[in-house]
N, C-alpha and C positions, 0 to 999 in steps of 0.2 A: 238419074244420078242421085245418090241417096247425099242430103245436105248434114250437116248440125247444127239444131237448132238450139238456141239457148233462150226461157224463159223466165225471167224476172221478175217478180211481185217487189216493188220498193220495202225495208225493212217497218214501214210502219206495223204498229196493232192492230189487228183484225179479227174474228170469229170466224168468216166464213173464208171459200179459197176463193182464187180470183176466176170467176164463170169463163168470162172471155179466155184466160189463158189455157183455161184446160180445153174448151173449145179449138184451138188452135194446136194446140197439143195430140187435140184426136184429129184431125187433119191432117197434121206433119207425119205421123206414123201410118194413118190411112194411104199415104203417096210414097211411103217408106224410108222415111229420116230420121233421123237419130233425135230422141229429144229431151234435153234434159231441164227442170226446173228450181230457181235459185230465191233464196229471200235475202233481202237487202244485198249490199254489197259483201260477194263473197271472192274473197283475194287471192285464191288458189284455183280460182274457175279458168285463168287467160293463160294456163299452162297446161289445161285438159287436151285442148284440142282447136284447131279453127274452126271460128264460128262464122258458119254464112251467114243463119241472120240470128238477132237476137232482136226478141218481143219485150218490149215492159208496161206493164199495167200502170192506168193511176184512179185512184179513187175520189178521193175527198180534198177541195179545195184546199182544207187548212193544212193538208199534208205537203203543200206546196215545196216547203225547203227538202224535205229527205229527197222525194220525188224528182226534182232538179238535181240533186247532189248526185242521185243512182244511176239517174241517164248520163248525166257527164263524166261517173264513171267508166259506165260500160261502153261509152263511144273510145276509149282507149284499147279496144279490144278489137274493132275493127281497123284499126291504119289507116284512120282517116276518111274511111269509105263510111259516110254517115247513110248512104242508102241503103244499109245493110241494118239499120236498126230501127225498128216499128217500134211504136209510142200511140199505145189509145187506151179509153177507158171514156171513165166521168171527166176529171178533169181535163185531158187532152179533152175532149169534145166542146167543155165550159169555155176550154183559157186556150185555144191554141195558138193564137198571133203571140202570144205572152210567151207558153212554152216556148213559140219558135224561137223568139228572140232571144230566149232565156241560154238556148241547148244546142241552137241550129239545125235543130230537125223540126220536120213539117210532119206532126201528128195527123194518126189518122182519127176521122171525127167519126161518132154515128157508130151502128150496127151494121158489123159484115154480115147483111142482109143480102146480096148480088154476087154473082160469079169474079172471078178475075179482080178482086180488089188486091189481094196480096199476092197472088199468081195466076197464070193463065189456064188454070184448072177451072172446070164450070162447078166445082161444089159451093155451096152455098154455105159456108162457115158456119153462121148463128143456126143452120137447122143440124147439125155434126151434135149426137151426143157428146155428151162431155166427158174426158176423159180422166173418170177416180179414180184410176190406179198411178195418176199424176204422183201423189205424195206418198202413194205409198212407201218412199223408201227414204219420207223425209222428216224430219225430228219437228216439226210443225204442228201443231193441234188444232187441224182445223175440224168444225161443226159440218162433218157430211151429212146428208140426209137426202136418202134414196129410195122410191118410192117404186113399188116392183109391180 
């Protein structure tokens, strides 16, 4: 059953793109779902389509406020079904009793390093090249570098 996925980087400033998203990104189309990639809160996104699940990155402790404000956004996207929204990075791994209390979702911590953390598929996320052709169709400037 092909899903849609929705993947979110919080609106902070960055150079590079978010690894783990594109990671997860080359997954979702390897098992053949739809997947589209968002930065910060974008307001015209919860009339594209239903979103099964929606992923958000976090990075850097001090980005703690946008970070909170993006997830408590996009939890208005599922109806209330918070098990539909994945929350990992650095800071979900740092702060998660914090996030949880903050958001009401229980981040995931660590490296999708094992089968079956986000589905009952045996791929191994963190070894999935990563997928650059994520941005390509997004007004974003991130610092690719790919090494052939």
């Amino acid at each position: 059953m092909k899903r849609n996925i929705l993947l979110v980087e919080p609106g902070y400033k960055t150079k590079f793109p978010p690894l783990g998203l594109m990671k997860i990104s080359a997954y979702h189309k390897q098992v053949g779902d739809y997947v589209k990639f968002v930065k910060g809160i974008s307001e015209g996104i919860s009339y594209e389509c239903y979103w099964d699940r929606i992923y958000i990155s976090t990075v850097f402790t001090f980005n703690w406020a946008v970070t909170v404000k993006t997830i408590n956004y996009y939890k208005s996207l599922v109806q209330g079904d918070i098990t539909r929204i994945f929350v990992g990075g650095i800071l979900a791994s740092l702060m998660p009793d914090e996030l949880a209390k903050e958001t009401g979702i229980t981040p995931i911590q660590g490296v999708l390093n094992r089968p079956k953390i986000l589905d009952n598929e045996k791929l191994i996320i963190d070894k999935i090249i990563p997928d650059y052709e994520l941005f390509d169709k997004t007004p974003h400037n991130y610092k690719l570098v790919q090494d052939s």
